[in-house]
C-alpha positions in Angstrom: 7.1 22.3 82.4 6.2 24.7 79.6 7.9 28.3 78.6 5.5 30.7 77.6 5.7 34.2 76.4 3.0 36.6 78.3 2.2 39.8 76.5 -0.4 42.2 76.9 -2.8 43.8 74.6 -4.0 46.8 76.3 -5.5 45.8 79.8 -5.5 41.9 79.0 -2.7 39.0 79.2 -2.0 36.4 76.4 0.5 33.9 76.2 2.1 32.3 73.8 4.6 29.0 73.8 7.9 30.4 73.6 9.3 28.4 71.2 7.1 30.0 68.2 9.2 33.4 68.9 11.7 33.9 66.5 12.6 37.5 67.5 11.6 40.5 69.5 11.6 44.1 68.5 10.5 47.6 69.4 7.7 48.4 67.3 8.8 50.1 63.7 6.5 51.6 61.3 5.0 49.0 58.9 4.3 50.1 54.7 0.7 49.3 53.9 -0.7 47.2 51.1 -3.6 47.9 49.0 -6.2 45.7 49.3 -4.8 43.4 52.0 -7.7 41.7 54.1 -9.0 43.1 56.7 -6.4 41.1 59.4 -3.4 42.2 57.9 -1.6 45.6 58.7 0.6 45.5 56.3 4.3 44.6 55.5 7.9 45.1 57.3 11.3 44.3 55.9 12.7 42.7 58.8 17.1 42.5 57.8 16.5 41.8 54.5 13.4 39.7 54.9 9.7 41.1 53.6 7.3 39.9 56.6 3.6 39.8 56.8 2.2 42.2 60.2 -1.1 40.4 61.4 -3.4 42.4 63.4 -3.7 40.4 66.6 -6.2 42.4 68.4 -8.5 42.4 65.1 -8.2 38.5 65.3 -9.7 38.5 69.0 -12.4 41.3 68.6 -10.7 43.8 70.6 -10.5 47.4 68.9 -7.6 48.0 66.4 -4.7 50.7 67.7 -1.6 52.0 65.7 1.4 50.9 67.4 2.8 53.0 69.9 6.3 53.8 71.3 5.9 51.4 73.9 4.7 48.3 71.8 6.6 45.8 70.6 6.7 43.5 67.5 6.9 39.7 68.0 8.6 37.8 64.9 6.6 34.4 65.2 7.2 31.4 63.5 3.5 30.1 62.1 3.5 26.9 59.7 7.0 28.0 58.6 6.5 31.1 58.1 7.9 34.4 59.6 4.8 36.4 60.9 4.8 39.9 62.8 2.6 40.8 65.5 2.4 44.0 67.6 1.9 43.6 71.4 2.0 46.0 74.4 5.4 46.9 76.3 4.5 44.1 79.3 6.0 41.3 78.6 7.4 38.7 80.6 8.5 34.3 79.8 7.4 32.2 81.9 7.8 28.5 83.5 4.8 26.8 84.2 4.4 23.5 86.1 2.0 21.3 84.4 -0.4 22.1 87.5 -0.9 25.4 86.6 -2.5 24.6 83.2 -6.1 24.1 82.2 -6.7 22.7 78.9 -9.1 25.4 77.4 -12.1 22.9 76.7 -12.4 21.4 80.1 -13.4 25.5 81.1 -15.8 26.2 77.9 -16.4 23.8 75.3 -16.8 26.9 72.7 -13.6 27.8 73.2 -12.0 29.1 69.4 -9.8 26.0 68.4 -6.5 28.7 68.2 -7.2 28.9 72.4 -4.9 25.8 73.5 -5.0 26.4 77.4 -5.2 28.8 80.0 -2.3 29.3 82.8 -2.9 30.3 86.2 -0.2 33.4 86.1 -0.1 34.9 89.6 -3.9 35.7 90.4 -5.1 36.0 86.9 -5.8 33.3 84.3 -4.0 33.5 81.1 -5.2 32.6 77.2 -2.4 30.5 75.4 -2.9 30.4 72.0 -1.6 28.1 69.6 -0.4 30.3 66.8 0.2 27.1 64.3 -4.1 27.4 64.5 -4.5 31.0 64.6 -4.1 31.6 61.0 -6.8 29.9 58.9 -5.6 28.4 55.5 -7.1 31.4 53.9 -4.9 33.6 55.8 -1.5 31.8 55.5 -2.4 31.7 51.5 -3.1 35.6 52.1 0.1 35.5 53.8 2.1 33.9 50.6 0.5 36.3 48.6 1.5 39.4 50.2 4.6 38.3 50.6 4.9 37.3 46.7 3.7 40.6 45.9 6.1 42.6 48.1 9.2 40.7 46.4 8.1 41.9 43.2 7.8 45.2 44.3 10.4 45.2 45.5 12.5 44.3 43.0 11.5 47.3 40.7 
């Protein structure tokens, strides 16, 4: 039996294993960086730590929104790193049997390799993504970078 975090991004659930959240926070304003790719909001200082805000929904082809009120950011911990992302207000951890997941190939082999399963949650079916796969090695060096950047910033 798995833990999973479900979140929703606008009208659509996601999930994500529990144990990658390191923290969760109502949404706070984020201080952009120049010339940061395309996937990357910006930058939050998080008590005393500078941490990267990847844009989720840009990541999955859905439209790109400022964070409201309502949202939430999710501290995640990604190949030892601390990585923000904003979801929607809706969230909710959850206990799933093994029954209740699909491994993501066995529904469509095209699947992207960051989709690790679905869950059947109530009458809807779930994405589960492995976050350790979301982030290409481009975007975890992109990561490193920012967060180099911001120290030295910083310490001006």
């Amino acid at each position: 039996m798995g833990k999973y975090l479900i979140f929703s991004l606008g009208e659509k659930r996601f999930a994500i294993n529990v144990q990658k959240v390191h923290l969760v926070v109502p949404a706070v304003n984020i201080t952009s960086v120049p010339e940061a790719p395309g996937l990357f909001k910006g930058i939050v200082n998080m008590h005393g730590e500078i941490l990267p805000i990847y844009d989720i929904r840009r990541r999955i082809g859905m439209p790109t929104k400022k964070p409201g009120i309502d949202d939430y950011l999710l501290i995640l911990n990604i190949q030892e790193r601390k990585v923000g992302i904003f979801t929607g207000k809706n969230m909710i951890v959850a206990s799933e049997n093994d029954e209740d997941l699909v491994n993501a190939n066995e529904i469509l082999n095209s699947m992207p390799e960051y989709v690790e399963s679905v869950i059947k949650y109530k009458e809807e079916l779930v994405l589960v993504y492995d976050m350790d796969k979301f982030l290409s090695l481009d975007d975890l060096q992109t990561i490193d970078a920012l967060i180099e950047d911001s120290k030295t910033i910083a310490e001006l």
